[in-house]
NULUM-629653 format. One record per residue (C-alpha): x, y, z. Coordinates in steps of 0.05 Angstrom, whole numbers, plus 5000, padded with zeros to 4 digits. Example, Ala and Ser with C-alpha at 12.3 -4.5 7.8 and 13.67 -1.06 7.14 Angstrom:
<site c1="5246" c2="4910" c3="5156"/>
<site c1="5273" c2="4979" c3="5143"/>
END
This chain:
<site c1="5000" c2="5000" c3="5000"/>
<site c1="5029" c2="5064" c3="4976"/>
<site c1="5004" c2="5139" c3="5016"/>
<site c1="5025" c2="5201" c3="4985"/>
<site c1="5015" c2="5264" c3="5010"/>
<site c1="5031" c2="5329" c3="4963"/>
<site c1="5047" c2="5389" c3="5005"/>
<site c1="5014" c2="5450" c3="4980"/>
<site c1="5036" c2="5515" c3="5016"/>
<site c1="5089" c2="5557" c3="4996"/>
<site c1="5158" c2="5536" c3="4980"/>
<site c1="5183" c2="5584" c3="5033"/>
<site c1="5143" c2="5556" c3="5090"/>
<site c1="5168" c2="5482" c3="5066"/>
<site c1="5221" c2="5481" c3="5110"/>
<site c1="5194" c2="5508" c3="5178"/>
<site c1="5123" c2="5483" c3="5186"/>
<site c1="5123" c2="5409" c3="5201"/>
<site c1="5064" c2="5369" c3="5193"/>
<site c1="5038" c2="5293" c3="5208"/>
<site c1="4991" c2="5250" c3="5158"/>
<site c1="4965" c2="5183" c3="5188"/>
<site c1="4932" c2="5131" c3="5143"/>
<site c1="4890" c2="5072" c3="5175"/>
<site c1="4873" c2="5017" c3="5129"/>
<site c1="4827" c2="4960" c3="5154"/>
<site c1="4805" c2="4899" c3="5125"/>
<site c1="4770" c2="4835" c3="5155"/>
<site c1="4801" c2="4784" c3="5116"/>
<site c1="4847" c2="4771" c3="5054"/>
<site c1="4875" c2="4723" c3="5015"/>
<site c1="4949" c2="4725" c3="4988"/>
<site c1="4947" c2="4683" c3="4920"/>
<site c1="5012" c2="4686" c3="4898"/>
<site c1="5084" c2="4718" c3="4912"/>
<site c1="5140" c2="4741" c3="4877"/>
<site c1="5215" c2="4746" c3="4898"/>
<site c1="5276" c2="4702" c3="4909"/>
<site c1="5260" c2="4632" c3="4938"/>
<site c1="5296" c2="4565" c3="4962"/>
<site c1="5244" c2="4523" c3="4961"/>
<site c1="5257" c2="4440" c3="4983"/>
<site c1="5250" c2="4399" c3="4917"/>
<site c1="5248" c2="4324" c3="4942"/>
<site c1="5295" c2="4286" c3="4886"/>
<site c1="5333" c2="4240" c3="4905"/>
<site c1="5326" c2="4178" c3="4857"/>
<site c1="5321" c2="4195" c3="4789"/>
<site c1="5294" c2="4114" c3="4788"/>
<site c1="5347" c2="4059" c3="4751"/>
<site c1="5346" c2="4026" c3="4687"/>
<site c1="5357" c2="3950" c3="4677"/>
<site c1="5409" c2="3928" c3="4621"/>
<site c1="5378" c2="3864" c3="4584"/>
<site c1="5380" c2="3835" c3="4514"/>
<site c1="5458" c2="3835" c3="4519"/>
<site c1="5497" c2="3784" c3="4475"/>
<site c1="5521" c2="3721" c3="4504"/>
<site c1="5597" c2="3747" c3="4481"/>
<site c1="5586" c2="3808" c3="4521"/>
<site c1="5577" c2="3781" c3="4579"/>
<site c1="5649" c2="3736" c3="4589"/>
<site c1="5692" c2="3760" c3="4642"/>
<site c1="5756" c2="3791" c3="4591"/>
<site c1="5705" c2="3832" c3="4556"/>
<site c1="5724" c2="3906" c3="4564"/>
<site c1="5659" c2="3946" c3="4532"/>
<site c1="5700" c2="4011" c3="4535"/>
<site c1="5654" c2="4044" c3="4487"/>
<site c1="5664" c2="4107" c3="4436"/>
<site c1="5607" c2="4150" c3="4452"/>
<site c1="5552" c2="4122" c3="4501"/>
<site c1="5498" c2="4174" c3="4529"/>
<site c1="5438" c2="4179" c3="4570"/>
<site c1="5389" c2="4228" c3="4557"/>
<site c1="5350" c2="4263" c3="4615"/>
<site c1="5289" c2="4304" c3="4614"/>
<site c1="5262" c2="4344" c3="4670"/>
<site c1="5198" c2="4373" c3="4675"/>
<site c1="5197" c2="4431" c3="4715"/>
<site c1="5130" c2="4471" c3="4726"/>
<site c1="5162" c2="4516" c3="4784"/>
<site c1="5175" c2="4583" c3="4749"/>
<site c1="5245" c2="4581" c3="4793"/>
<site c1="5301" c2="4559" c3="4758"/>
<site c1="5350" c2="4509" c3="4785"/>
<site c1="5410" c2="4466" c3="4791"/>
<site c1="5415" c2="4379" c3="4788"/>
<site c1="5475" c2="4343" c3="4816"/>
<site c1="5474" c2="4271" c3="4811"/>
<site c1="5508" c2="4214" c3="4821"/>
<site c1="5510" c2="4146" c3="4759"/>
<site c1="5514" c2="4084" c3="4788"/>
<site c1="5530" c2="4011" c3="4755"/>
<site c1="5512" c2="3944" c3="4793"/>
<site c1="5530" c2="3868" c3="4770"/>
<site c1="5492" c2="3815" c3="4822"/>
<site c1="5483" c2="3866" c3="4862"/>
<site c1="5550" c2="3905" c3="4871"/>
<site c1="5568" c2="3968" c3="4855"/>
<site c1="5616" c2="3955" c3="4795"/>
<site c1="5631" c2="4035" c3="4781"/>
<site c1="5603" c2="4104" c3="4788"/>
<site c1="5611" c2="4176" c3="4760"/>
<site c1="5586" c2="4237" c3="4786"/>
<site c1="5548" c2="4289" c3="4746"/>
<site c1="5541" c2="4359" c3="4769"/>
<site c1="5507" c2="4427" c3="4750"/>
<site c1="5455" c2="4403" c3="4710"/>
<site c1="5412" c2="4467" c3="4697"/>
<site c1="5342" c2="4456" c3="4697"/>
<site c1="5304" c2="4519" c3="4666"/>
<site c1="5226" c2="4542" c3="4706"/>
<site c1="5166" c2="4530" c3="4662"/>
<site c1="5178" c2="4477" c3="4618"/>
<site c1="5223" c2="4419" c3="4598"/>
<site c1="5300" c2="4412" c3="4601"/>
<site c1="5337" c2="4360" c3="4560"/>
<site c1="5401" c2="4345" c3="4579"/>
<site c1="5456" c2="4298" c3="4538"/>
<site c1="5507" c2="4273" c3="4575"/>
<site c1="5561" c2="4233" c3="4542"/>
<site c1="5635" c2="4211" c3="4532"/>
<site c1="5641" c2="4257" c3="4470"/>
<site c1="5602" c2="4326" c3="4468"/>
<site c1="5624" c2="4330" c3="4379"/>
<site c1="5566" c2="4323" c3="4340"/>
<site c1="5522" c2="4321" c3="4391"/>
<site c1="5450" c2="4365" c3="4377"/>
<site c1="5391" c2="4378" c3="4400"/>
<site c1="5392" c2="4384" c3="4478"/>
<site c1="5381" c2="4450" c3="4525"/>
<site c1="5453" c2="4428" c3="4556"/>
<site c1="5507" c2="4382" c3="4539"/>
<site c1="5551" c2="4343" c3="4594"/>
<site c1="5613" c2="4311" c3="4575"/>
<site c1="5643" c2="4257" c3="4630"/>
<site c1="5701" c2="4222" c3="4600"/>
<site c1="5695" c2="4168" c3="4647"/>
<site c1="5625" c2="4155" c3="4633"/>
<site c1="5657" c2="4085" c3="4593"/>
<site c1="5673" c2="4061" c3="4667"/>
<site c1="5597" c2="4048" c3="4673"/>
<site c1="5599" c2="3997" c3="4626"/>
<site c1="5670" c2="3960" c3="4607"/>
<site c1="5639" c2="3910" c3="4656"/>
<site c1="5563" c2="3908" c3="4626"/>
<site c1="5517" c2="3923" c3="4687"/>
<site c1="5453" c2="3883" c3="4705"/>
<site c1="5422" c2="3950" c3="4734"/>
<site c1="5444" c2="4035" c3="4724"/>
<site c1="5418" c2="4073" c3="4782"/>
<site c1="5419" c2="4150" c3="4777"/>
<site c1="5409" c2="4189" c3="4841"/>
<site c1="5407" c2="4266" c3="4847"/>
<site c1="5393" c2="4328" c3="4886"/>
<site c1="5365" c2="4382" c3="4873"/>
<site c1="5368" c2="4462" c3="4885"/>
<site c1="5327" c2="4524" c3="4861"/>
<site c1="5373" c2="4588" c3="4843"/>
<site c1="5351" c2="4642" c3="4901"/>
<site c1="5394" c2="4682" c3="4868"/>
<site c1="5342" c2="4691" c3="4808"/>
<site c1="5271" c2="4725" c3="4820"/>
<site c1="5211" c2="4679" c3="4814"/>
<site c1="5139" c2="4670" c3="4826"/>
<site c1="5100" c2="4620" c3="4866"/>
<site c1="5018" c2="4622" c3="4868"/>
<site c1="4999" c2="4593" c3="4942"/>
<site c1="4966" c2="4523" c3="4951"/>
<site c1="4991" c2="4499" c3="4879"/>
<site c1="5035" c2="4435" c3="4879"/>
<site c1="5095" c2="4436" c3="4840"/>
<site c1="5127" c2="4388" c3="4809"/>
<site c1="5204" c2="4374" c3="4771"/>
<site c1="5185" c2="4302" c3="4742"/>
<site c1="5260" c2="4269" c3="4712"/>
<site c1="5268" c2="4214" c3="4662"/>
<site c1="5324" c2="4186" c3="4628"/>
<site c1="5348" c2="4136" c3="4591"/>
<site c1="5415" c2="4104" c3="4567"/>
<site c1="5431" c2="4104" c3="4500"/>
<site c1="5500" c2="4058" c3="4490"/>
<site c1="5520" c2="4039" c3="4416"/>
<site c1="5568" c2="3983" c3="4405"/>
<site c1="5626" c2="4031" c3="4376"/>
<site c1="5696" c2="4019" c3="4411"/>
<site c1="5740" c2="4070" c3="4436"/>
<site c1="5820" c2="4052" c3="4443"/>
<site c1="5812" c2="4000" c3="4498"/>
<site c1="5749" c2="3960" c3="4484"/>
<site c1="5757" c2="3884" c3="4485"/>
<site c1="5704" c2="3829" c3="4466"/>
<site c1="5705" c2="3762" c3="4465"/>
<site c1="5662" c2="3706" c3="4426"/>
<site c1="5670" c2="3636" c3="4438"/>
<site c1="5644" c2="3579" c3="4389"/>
<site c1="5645" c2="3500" c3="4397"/>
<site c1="5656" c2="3454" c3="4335"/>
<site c1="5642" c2="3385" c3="4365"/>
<site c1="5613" c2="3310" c3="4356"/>
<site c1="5676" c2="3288" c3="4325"/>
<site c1="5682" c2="3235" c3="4389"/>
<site c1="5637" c2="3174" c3="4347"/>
<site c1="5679" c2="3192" c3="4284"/>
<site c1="5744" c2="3192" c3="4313"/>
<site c1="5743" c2="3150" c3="4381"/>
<site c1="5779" c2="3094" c3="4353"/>
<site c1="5841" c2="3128" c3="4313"/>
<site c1="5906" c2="3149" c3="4337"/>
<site c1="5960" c2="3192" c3="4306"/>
<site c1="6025" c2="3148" c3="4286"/>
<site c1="6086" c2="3193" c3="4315"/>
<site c1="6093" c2="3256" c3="4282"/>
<site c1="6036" c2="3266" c3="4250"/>
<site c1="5989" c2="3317" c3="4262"/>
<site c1="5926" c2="3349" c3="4227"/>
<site c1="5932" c2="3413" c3="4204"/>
<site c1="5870" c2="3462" c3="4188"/>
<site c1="5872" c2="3524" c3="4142"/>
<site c1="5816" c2="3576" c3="4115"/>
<site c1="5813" c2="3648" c3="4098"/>
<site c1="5783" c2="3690" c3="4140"/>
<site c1="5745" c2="3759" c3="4111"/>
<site c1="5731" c2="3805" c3="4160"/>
<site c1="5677" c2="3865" c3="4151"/>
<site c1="5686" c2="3881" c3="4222"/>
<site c1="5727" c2="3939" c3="4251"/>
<site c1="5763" c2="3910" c3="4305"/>
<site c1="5833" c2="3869" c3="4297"/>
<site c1="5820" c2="3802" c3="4317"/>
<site c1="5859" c2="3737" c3="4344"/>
<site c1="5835" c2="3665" c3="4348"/>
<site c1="5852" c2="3612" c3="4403"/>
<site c1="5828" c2="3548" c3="4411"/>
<site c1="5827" c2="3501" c3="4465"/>
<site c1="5808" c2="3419" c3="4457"/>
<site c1="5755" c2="3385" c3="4494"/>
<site c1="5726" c2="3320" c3="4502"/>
<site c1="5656" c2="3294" c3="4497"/>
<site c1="5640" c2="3327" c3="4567"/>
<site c1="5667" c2="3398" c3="4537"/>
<site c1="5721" c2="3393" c3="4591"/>
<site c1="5792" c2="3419" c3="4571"/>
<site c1="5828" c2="3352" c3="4536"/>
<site c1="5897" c2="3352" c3="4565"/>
<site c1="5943" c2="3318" c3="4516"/>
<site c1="5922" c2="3350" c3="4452"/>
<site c1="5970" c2="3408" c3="4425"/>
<site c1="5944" c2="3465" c3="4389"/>
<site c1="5988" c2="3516" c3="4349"/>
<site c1="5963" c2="3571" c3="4317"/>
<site c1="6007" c2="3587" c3="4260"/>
<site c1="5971" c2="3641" c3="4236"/>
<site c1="5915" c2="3667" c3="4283"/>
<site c1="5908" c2="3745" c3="4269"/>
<site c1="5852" c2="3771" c3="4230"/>
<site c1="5859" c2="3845" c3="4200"/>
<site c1="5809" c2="3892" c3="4224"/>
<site c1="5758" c2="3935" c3="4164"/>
<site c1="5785" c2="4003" c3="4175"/>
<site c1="5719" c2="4028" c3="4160"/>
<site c1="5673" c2="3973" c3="4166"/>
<site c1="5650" c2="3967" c3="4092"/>
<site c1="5713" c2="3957" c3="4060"/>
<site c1="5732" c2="3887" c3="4080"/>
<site c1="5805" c2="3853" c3="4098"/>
<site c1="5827" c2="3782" c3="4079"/>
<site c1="5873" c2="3738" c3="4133"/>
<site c1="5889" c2="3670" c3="4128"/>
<site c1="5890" c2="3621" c3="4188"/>
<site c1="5926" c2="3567" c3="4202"/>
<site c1="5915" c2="3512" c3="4257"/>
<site c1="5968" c2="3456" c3="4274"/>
<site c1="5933" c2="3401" c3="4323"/>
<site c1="5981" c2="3346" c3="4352"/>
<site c1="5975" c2="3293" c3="4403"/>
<site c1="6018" c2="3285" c3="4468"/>
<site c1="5983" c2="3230" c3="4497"/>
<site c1="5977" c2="3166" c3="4453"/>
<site c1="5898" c2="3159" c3="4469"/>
<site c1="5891" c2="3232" c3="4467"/>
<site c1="5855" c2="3235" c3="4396"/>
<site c1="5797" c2="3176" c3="4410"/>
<site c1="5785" c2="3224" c3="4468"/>
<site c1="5778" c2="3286" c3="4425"/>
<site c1="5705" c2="3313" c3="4415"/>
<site c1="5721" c2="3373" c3="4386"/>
<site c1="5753" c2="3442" c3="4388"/>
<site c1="5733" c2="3516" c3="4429"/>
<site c1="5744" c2="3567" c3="4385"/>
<site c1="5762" c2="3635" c3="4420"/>
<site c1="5754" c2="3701" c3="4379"/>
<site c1="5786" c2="3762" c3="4415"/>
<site c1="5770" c2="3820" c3="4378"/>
<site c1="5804" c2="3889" c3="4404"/>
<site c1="5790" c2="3960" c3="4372"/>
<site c1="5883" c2="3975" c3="4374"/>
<site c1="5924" c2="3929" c3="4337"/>
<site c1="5985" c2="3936" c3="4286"/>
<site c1="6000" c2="4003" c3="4320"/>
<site c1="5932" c2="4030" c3="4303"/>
<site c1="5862" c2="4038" c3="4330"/>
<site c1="5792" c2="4022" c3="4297"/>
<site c1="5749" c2="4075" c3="4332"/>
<site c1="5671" c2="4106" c3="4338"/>
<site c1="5643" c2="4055" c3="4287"/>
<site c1="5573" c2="4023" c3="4311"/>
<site c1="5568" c2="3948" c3="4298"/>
<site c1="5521" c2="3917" c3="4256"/>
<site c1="5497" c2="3855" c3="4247"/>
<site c1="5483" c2="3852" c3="4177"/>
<site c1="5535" c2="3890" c3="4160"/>
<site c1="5603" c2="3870" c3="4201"/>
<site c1="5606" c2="3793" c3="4178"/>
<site c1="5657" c2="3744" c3="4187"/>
<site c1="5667" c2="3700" c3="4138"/>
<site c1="5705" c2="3633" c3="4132"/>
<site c1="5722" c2="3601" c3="4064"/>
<site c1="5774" c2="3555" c3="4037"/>
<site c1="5772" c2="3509" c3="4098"/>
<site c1="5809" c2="3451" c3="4094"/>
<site c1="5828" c2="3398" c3="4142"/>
<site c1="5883" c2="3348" c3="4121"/>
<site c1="5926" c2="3292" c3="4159"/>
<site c1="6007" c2="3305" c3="4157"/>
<site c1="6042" c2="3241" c3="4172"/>
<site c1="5993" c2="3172" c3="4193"/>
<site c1="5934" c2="3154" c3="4227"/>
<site c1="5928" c2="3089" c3="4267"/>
<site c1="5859" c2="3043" c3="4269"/>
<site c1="5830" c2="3001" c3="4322"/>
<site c1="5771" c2="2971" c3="4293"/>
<site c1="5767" c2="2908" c3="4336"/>
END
């Protein structure tokens, strides 16, 4: 309420004759609907909720793998119907059976009053369009080079008092978050995956042979490779109960397969596999071999980087196989 009180006499008796106004105002009752200034209001967010990781490949989820990927991101929107700006700091969390396997913190997230605030945050900010604010975290990778069952996102939040805002009484606000995680299979420098493969039921073919002294079997192919990652092959023998045979050698004579620099143009190796035996009865034990693909985004002193894989497009591709005996094979077929 605002009183103003012009003084009307002369300007000569304005600064000698003093004088007193008094204003009463009375009312029986009011209502205050709304207020403006600076506020700090206490916005209750402190789980952002968690999102579960399924449909991973089986070759994902060995124990060498090291999913250190190019570029993953999660996306976050936050609806905010305060017309108070603020400020999110959070906390990314990664769990396998139920332990904390990593975590990277995220902090001033702005979140703009009176309407919706998407929010990237990534490994890599280039390229990257679209969003009120981009976050770049290069440890972000760390979530997943082990892949998670569960990513838990937990944050608090705080309105700028520094900014002037306006709040009508008895309406419930409400900042509502969602995200979600957005990880393409691209490598960065340090990814490694692993894929394993069985080629068995050689046992009732096989059980009652024997290789004479110094001979061996030897296996070759060509391998083209659409992929871009350098890979390596290792195999390991088993027997009919897919346990490791012991007294079967395996040398890989050639084992490395060149990696598509681009993934469309594709890269020819050849491979070659020397099996011998060390035990005499070794071979009628033999069911068949483990094959072991390592594939590893550095190799030959370079690095395969920020490609996505595809299925249909990053084949592998064996042709020319061949299997022949070097040396003699000995019969029992009493």
């Amino acid at each position: 309420m605002n009183v103003s009180a012009p003084y009307t006499g002369s300007a000569a008796d304005a600064g000698n004759v003093g004088g007193e106004i008094t204003c009463t105002y009375e009312n029986d009752n009011f209502t205050i609907e709304a207020a403006t200034g600076r506020f700090n209001p206490d916005i209750a967010l402190n789980d952002l909720g968690d999102v579960d990781i399924t449909g991973v490949p089986d070759f994902l989820k060995d124990g060498n793998v090291v999913a250190d990927l190019y570029n993953p991101q999660i996306s976050l929107d936050i609806s905010n119907d305060m017309q108070v700006d603020g400020v999110v700091n959070g906390t990314i969390k990664a769990f396998k059976n139920g332990r904390e396997t990593a975590s990277v913190d995220v902090e001033g997230i702005r979140v703009t009053g009176g309407k919706t605030t998407h929010v990237c945050i990534c490994r890599r900010g280039n390229g990257v369009e679209g969003y009120d604010q981009v976050i770049t975290k290069s440890n972000l990778s760390d979530l997943i080079k082990t892949i998670p069952d569960n990513i838990k996102f937990t944050a608090t939040a705080m309105a700028d008092s520094k900014k002037e805002g306006r709040f009508e009484l008895g309406h419930t606000y409400v900042i509502q978050p969602s995200y979600h995680v957005d990880a393409p299979l691209a490598f960065a420098e340090n990814a490694v995956i692993e894929y394993r493969d069985t080629l068995d039921g050689w046992h009732d073919d096989i059980k009652d042979m024997k290789l004479a002294d110094g001979a061996y079997l030897l296996a070759t192919a060509n391998v083209t490779s659409c992929v871009p990652a350098y890979m390596s092959l290792d195999v390991i023998p088993v027997d009919a109960d897919k346990k490791e045979l012991k007294g079967i050698e395996v040398q890989l004579v050639q084992k490395d397969v060149k990696a598509s620099a681009d993934g469309v143009e594709s890269q020819t190796s050849p491979l070659e596999v020397k099996i011998m035996q060390t035990d005499d009865d070794a071979m009628k034990r033999l069911d068949g071999l483990v094959l072991i693909v390592a594939g590893k985004a550095s190799g030959e002193g370079n690095a395969v980087t920020g490609i996505t894989l595809n299925a249909q497009k990053h084949t592998l591709k064996l042709t020319d196989i061949k299997i022949k005996m070097v040396g003699k094979v000995i019969g029992d077929f009493n």
